[in-house]
FIDRENKE-269413 format. One line per 5 residues: number of its first residue (from 1); their letters; for each residue x, y, z of N, C-alpha, C. Coordinates in nm, 2 decimals, always signed. Example, Ala and Ser with C-alpha at 12.3 -4.5 7.8 and 13.67 -1.06 7.14 Angstrom:
FIDRENKE-269413
1 = as = +1.32:-0.57:+0.78:+1.23:-0.45:+0.78:+1.32:-0.33:+0.78 ~ +1.28:-0.22:+0.71:+1.37:-0.11:+0.71:+1.29:+0.00:+0.79
This chain:
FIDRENKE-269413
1 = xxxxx = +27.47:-6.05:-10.70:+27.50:-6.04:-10.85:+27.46:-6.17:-10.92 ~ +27.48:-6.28:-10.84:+27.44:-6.42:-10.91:+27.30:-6.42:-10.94 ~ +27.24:-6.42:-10.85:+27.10:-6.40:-10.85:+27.06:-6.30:-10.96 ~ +27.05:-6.25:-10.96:+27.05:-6.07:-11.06:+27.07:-6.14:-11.19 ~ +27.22:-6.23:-11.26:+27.25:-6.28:-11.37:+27.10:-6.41:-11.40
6 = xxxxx = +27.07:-6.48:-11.30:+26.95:-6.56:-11.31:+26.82:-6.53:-11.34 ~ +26.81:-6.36:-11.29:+26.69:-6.31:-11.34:+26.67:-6.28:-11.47 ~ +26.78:-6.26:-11.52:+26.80:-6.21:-11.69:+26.79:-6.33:-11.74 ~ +26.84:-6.43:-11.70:+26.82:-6.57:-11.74:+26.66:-6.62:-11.73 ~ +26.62:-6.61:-11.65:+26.45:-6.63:-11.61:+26.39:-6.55:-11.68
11 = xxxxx = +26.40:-6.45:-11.69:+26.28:-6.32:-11.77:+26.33:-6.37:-11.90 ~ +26.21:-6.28:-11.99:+26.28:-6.24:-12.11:+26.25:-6.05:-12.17 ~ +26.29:-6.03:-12.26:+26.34:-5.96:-12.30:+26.17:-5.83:-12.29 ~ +26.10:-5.88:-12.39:+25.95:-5.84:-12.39:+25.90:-5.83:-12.25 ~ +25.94:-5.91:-12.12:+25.85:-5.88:-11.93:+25.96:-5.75:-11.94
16 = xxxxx = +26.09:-5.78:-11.91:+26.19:-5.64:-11.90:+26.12:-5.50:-11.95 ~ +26.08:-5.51:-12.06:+26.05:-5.38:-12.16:+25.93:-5.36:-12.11 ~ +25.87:-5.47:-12.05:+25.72:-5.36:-12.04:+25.66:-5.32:-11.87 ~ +25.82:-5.35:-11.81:+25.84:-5.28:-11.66:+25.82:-5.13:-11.72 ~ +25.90:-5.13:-11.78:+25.90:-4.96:-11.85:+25.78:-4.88:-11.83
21 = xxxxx = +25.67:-4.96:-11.87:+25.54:-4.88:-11.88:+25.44:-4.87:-11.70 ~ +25.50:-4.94:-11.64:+25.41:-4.92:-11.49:+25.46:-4.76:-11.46 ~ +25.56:-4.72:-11.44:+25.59:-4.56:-11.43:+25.52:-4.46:-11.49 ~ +25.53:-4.51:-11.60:+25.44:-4.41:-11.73:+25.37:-4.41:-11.66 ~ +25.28:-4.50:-11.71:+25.12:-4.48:-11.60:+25.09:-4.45:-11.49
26 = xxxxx = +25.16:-4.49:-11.40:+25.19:-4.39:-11.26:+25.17:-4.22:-11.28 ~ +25.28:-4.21:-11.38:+25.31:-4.07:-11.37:+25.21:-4.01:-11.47 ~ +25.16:-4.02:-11.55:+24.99:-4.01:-11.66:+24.90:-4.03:-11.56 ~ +24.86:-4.12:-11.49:+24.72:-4.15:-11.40:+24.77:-4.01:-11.30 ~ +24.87:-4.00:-11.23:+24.89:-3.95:-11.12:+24.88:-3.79:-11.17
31 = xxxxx = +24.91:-3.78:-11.30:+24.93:-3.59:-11.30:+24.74:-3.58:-11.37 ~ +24.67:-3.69:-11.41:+24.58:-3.67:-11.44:+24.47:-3.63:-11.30 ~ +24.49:-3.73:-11.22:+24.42:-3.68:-11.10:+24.46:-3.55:-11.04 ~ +24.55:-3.50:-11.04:+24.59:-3.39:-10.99:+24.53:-3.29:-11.06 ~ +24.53:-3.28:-11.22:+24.45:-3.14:-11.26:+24.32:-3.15:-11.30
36 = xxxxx = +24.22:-3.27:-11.28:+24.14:-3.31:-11.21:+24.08:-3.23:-11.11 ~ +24.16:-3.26:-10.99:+24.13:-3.23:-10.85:+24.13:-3.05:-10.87 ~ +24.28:-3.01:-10.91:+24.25:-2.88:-10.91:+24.13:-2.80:-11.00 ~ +24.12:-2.86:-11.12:+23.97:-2.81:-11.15:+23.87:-2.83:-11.07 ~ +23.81:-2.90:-11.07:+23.69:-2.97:-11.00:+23.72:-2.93:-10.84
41 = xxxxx = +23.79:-3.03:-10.81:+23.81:-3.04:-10.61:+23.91:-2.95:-10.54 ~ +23.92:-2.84:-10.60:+24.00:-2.71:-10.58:+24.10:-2.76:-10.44 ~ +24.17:-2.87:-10.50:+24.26:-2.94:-10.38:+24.22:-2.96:-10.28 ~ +24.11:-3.07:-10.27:+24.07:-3.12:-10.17:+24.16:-3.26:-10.14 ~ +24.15:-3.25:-9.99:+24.22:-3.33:-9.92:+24.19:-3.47:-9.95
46 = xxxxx = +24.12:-3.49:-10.03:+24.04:-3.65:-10.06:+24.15:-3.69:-10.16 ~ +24.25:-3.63:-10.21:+24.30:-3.67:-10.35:+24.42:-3.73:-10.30 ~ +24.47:-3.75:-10.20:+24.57:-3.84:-10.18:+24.56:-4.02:-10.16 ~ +24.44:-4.00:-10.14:+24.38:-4.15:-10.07:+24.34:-4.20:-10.21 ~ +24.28:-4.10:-10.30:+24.24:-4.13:-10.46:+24.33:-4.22:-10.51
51 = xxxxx = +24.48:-4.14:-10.47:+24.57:-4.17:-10.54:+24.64:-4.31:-10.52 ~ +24.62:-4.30:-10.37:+24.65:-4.45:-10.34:+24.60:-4.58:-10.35 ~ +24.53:-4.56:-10.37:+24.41:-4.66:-10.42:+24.41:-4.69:-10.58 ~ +24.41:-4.56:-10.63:+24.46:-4.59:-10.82:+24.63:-4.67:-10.86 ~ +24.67:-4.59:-10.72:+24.81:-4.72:-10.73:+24.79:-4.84:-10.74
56 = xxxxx = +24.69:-4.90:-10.59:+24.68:-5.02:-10.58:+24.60:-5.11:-10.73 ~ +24.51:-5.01:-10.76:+24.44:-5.07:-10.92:+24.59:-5.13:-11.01 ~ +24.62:-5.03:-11.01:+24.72:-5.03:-11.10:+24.86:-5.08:-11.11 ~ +24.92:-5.09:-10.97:+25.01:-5.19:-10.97:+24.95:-5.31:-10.94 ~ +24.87:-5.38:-10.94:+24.81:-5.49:-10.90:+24.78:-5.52:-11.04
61 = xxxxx = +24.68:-5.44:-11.12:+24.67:-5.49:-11.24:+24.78:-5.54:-11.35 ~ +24.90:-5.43:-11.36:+25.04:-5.47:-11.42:+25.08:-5.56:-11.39 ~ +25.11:-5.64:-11.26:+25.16:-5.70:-11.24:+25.09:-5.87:-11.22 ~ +24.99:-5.85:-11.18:+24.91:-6.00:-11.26:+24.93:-6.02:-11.38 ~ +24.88:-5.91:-11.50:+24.86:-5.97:-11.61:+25.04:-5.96:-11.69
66 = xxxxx = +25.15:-5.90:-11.64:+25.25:-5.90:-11.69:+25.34:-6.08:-11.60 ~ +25.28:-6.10:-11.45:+25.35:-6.20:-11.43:+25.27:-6.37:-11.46 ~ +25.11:-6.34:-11.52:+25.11:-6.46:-11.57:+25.13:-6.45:-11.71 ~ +25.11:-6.36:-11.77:+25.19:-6.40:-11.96:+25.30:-6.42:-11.97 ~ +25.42:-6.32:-11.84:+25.51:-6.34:-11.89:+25.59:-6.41:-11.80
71 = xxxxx = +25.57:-6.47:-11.70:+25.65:-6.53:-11.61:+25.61:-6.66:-11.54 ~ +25.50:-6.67:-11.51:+25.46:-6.78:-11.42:+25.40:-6.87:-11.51 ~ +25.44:-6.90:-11.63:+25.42:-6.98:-11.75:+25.51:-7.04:-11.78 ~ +25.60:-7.02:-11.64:+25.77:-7.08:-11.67:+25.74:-7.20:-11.56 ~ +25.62:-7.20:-11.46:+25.60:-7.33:-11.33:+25.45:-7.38:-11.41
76 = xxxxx = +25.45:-7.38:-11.55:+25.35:-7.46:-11.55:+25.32:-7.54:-11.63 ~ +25.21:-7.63:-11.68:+25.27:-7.78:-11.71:+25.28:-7.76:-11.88 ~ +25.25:-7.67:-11.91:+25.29:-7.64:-12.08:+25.46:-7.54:-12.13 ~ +25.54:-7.64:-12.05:+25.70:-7.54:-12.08:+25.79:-7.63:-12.14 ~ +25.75:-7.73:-12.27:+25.82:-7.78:-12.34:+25.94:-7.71:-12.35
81 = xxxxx = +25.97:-7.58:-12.40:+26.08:-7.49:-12.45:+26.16:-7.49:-12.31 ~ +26.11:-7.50:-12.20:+26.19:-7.52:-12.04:+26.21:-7.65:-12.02 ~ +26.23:-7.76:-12.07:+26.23:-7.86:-12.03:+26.38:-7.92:-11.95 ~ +26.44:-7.83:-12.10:+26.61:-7.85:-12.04:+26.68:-7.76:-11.91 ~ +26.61:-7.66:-11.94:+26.61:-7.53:-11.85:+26.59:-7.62:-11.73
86 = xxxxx = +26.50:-7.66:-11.65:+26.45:-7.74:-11.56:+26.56:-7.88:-11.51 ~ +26.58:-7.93:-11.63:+26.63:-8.05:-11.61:+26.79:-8.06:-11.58 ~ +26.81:-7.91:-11.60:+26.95:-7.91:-11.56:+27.03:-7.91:-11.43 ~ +27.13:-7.94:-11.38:+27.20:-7.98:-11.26:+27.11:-7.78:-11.16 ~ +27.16:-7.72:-11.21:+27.12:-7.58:-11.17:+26.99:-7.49:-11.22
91 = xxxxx = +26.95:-7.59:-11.26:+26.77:-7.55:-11.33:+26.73:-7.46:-11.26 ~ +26.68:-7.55:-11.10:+26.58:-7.47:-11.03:+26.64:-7.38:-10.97 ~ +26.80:-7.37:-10.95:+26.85:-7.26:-10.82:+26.83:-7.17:-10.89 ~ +26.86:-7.16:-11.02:+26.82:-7.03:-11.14:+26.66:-7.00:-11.10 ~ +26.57:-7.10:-11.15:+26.47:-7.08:-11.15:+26.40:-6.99:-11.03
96 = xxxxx = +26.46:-7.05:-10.88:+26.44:-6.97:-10.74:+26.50:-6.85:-10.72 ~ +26.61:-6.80:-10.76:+26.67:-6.68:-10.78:+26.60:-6.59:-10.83 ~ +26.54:-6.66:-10.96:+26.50:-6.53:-11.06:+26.37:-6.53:-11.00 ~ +26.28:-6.56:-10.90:+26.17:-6.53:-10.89:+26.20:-6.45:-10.76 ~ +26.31:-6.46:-10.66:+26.31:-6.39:-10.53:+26.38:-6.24:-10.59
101 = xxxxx = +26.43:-6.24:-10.71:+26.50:-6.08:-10.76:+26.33:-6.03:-10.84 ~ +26.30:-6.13:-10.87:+26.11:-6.03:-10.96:+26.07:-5.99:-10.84 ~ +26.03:-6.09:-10.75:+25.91:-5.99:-10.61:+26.04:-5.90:-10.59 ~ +26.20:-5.85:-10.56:+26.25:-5.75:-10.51:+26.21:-5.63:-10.62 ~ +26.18:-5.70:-10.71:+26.21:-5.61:-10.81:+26.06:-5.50:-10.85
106 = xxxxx = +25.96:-5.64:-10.78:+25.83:-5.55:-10.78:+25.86:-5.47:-10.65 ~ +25.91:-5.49:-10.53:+25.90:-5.40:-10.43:+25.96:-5.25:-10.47 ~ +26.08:-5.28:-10.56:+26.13:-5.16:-10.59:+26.06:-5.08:-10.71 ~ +25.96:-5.12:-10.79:+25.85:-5.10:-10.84:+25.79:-4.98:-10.79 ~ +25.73:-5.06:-10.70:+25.60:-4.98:-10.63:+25.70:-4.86:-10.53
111 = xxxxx = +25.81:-4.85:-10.47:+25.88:-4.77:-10.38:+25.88:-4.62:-10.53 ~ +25.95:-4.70:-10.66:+25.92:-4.56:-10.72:+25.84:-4.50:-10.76 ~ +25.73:-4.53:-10.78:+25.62:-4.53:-10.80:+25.52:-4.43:-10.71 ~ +25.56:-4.44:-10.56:+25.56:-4.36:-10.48:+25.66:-4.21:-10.49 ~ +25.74:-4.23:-10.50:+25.84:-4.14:-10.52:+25.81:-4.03:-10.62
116 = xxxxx = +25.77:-4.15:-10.77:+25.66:-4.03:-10.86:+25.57:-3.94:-10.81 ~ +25.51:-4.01:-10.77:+25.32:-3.97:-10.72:+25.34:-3.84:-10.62 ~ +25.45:-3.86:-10.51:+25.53:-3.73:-10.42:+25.58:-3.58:-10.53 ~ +25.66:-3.69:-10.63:+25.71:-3.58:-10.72:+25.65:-3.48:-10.81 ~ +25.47:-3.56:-10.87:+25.40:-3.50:-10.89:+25.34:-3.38:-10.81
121 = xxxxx = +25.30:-3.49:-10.70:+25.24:-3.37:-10.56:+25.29:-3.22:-10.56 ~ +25.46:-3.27:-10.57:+25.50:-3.11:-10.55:+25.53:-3.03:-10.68 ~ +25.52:-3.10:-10.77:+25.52:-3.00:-10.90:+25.36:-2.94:-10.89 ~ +25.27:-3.02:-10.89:+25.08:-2.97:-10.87:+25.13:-2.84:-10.74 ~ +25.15:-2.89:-10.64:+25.12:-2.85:-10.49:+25.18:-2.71:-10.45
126 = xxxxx = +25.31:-2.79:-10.52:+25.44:-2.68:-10.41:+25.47:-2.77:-10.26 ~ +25.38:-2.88:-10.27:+25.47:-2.96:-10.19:+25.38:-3.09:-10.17 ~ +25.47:-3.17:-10.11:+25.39:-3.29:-10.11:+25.31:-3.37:-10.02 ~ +25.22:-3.40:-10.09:+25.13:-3.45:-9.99:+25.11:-3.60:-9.94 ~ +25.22:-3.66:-9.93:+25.29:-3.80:-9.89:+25.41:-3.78:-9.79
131 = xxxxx = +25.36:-3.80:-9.66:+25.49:-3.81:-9.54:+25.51:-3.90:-9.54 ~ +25.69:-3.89:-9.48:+25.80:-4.03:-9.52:+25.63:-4.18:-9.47 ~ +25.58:-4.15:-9.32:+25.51:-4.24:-9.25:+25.40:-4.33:-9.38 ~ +25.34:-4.21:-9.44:+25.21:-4.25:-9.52:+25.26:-4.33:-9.63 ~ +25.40:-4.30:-9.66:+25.42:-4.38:-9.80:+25.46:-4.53:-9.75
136 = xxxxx = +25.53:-4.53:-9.64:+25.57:-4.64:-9.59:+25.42:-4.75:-9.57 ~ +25.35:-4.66:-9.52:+25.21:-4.76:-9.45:+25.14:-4.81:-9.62 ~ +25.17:-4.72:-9.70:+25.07:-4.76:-9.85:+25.16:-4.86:-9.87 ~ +25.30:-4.88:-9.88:+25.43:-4.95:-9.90:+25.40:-5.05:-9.91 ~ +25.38:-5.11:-9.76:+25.38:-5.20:-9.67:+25.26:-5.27:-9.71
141 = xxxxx = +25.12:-5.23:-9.68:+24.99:-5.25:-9.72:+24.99:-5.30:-9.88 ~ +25.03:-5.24:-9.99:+25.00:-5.24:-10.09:+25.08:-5.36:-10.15 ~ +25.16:-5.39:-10.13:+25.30:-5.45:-10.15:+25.26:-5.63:-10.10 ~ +25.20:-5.59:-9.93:+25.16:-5.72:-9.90:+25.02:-5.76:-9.94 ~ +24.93:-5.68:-10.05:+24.86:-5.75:-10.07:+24.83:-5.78:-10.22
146 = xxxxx = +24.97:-5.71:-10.28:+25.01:-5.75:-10.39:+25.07:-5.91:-10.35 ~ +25.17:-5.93:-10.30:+25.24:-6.03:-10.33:+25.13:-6.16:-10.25 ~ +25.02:-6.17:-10.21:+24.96:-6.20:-10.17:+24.80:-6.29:-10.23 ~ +24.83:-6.21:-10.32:+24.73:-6.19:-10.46:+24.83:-6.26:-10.53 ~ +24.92:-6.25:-10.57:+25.00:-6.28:-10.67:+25.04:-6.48:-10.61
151 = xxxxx = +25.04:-6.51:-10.50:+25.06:-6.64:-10.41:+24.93:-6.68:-10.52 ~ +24.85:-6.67:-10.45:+24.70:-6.70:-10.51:+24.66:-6.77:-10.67 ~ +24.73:-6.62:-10.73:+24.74:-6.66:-10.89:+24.79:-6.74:-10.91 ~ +24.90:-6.82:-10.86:+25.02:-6.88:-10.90:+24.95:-7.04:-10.89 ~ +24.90:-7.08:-10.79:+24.73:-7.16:-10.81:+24.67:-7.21:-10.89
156 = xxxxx = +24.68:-7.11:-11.01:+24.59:-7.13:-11.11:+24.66:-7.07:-11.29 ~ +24.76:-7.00:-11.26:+24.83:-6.96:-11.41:+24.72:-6.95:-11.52 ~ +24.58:-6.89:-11.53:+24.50:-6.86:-11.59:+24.45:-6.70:-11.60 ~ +24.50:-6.65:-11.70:+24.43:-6.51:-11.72:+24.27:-6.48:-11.68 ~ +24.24:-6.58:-11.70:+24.03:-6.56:-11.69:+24.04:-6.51:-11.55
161 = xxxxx = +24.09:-6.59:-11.51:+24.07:-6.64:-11.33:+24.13:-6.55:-11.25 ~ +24.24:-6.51:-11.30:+24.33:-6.40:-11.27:+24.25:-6.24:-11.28 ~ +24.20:-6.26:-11.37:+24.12:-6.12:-11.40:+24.04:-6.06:-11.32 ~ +23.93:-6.19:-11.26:+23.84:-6.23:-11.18:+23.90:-6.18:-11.00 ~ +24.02:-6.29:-10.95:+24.11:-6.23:-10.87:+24.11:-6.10:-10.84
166 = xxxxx = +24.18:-6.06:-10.97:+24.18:-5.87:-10.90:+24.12:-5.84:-10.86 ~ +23.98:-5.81:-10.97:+23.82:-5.79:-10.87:+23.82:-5.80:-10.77 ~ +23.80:-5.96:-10.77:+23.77:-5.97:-10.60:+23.87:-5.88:-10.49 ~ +24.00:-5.91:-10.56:+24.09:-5.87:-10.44:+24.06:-5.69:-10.39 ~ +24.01:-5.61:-10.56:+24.01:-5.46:-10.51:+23.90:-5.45:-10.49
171 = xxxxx = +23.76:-5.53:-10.50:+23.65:-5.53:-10.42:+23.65:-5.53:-10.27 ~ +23.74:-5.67:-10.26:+23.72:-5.67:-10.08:+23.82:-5.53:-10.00 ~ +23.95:-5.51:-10.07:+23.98:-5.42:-10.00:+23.93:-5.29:-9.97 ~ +23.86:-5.21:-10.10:+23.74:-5.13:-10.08:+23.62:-5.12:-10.03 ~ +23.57:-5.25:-9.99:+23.47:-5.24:-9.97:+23.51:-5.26:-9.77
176 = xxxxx = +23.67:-5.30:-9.80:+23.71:-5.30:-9.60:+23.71:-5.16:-9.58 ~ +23.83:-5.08:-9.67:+23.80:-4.92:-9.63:+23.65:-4.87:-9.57 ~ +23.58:-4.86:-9.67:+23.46:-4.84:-9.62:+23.39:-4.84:-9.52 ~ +23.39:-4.98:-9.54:+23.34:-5.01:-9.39:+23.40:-4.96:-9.25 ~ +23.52:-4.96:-9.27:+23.61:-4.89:-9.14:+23.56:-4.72:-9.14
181 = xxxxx = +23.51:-4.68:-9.29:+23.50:-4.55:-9.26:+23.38:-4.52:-9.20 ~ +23.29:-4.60:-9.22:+23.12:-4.60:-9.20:+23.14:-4.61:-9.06 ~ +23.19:-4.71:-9.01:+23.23:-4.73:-8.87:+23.26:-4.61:-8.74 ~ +23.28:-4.52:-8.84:+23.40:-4.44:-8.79:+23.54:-4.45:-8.78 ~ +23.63:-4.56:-8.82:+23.72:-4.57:-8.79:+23.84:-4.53:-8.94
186 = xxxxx = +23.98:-4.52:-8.93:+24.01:-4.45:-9.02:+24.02:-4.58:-9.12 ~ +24.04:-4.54:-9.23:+24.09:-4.71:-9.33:+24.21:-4.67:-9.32 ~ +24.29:-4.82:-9.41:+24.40:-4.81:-9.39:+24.44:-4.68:-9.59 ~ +24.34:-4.63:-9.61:+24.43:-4.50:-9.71:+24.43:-4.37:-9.62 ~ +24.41:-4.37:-9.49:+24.40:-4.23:-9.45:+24.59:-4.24:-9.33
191 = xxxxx = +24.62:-4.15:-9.36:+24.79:-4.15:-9.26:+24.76:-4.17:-9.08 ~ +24.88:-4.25:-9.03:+24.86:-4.26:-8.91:+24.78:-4.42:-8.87 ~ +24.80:-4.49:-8.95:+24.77:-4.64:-8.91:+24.87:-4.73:-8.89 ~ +24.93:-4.75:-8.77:+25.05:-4.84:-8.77:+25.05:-5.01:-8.80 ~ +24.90:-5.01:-8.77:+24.83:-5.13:-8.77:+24.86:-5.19:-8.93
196 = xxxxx = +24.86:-5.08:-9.03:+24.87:-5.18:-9.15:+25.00:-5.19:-9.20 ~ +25.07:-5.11:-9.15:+25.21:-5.10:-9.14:+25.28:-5.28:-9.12 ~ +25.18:-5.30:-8.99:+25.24:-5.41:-8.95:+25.21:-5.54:-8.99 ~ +25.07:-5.50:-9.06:+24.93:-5.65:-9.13:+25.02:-5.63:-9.26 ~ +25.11:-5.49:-9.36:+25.15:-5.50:-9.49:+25.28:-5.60:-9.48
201 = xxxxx = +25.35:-5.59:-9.36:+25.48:-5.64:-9.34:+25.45:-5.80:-9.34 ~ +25.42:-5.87:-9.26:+25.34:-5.99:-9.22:+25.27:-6.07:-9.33 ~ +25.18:-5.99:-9.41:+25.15:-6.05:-9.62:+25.26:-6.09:-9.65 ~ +25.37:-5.97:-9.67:+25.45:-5.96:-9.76:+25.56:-6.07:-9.74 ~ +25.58:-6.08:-9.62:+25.69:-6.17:-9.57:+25.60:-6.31:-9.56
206 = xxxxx = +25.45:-6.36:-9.53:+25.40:-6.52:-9.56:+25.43:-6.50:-9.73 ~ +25.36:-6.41:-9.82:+25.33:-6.47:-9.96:+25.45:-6.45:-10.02 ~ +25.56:-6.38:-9.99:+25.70:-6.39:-10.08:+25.74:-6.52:-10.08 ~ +25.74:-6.57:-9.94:+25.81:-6.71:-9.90:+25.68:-6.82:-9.98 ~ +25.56:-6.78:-9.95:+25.44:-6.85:-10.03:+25.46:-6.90:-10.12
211 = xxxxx = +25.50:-6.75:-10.22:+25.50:-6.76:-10.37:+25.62:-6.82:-10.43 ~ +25.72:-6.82:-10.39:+25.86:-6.95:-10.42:+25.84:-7.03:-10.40 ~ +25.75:-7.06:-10.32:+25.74:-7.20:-10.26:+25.64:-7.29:-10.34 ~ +25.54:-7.21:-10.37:+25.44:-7.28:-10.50:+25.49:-7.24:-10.58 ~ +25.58:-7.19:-10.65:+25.62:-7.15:-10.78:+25.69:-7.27:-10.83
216 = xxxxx = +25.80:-7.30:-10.76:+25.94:-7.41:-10.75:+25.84:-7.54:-10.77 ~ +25.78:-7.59:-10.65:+25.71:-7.68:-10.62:+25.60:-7.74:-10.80 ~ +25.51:-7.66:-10.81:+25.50:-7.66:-10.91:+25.55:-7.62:-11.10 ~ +25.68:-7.59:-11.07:+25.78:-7.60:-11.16:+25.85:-7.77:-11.17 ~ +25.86:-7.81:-11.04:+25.93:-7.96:-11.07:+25.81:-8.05:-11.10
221 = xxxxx = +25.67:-8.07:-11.04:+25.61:-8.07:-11.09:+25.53:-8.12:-11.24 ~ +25.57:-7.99:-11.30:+25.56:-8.02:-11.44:+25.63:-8.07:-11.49 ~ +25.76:-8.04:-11.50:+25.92:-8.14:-11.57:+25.86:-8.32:-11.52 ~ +25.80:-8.33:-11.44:+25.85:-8.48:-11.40:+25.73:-8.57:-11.43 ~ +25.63:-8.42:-11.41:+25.51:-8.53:-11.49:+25.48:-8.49:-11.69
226 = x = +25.62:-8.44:-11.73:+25.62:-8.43:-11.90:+25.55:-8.40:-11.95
């Protein structure tokens, strides 16, 4: 609960309200591919992997451009209005809290998100086309290469550069599917890869710890060089 009061303290009002809109979109992108598919791809099996991959666009994209405007502008060297915030006996433990409840909060993000995209499925379907396994493995994968990406940004607190980032980041990962598929081998959007299961876990747990670590570090940082 302490932590949780910190986060409310760390955010503001405008990052809160425009969590609101990653679901929307979810659930608009997600029912758009679905009657899509059924026109066109008369439910072809390809539309699940579609889907997971427009996730990754798209929670990846929300979430750069909502945590450098609205958050990670709080560790960097232009936070006059933080100065006191900072300089206080309990500055940073606030400041570390509220960033370890945002990454919980993006994980719980993307979990419903999934949960939509299922709930779509079975309204489209009559049932869904996401097992407990596959959502776990997109979970895991997506999540650690979100928070991963997000280590990275924190680097640089620049939209340009950040923009650039994504790119790169949804280039390289598409262009690894691929290649695994050219290969023969499955990528990690097809079900039944425990392997990313275990490479999503392993991201998630270096850049969570990553990303507080350069966040803080470069929050004190700025206060002390004014």
């Amino acid at each position: 609960m302490k932590k949780i009061k910190y986060y409310l303290a760390f955010t503001s009002k405008i990052y809160r309200r425009n969590l609101l809109l990653f679901p929307v979109l979810v659930v608009l992108g997600n029912s758009a591919v679905c009657m899509l598919n059924n026109r066109y791809l008369k439910g072809g099996s390809m539309v699940t992997s579609f889907e997971m991959e427009m996730l990754l666009i798209v929670y990846l994209m929300h979430e750069l451009m909502t945590d450098t405007s609205l958050v990670s502008g709080l560790a960097g060297k232009r936070m006059n209005e933080f100065t006191a915030f900072l300089s206080s006996p309990r500055g940073m433990e606030v400041f570390r809290g509220g960033l370890e409840i945002d990454l919980f909060r993006k994980a719980v993000s993307l979990a419903v998100s999934l949960g939509l995209i299922a709930a779509v499925n079975l309204a489209f379907y009559g049932e869904s086309r996401i097992t407990f396994f596959y959502g776990v493995q997109c979970f895991t994968f997506i999540y650690g290469v979100m928070t991963l990406t997000l280590m990275i940004a924190r680097l640089f607190q620049n939209a340009l550069v950040n923009i650039l980032l994504f790119y790169v980041v949804i280039f390289g990962v598409n262009a690894f599917g691929t290649h695994l598929a050219t290969k023969g081998h499955a990528s990690w959007l097809r079900e039944g890869q425990p392997f990313y299961v275990v490479l999503g876990i392993v991201l998630a747990a270096v850049s969570c710890v990553g990303t507080v670590w350069i966040s803080v570090r470069k929050g004190r940082n700025a206060y002390y060089d004014g």
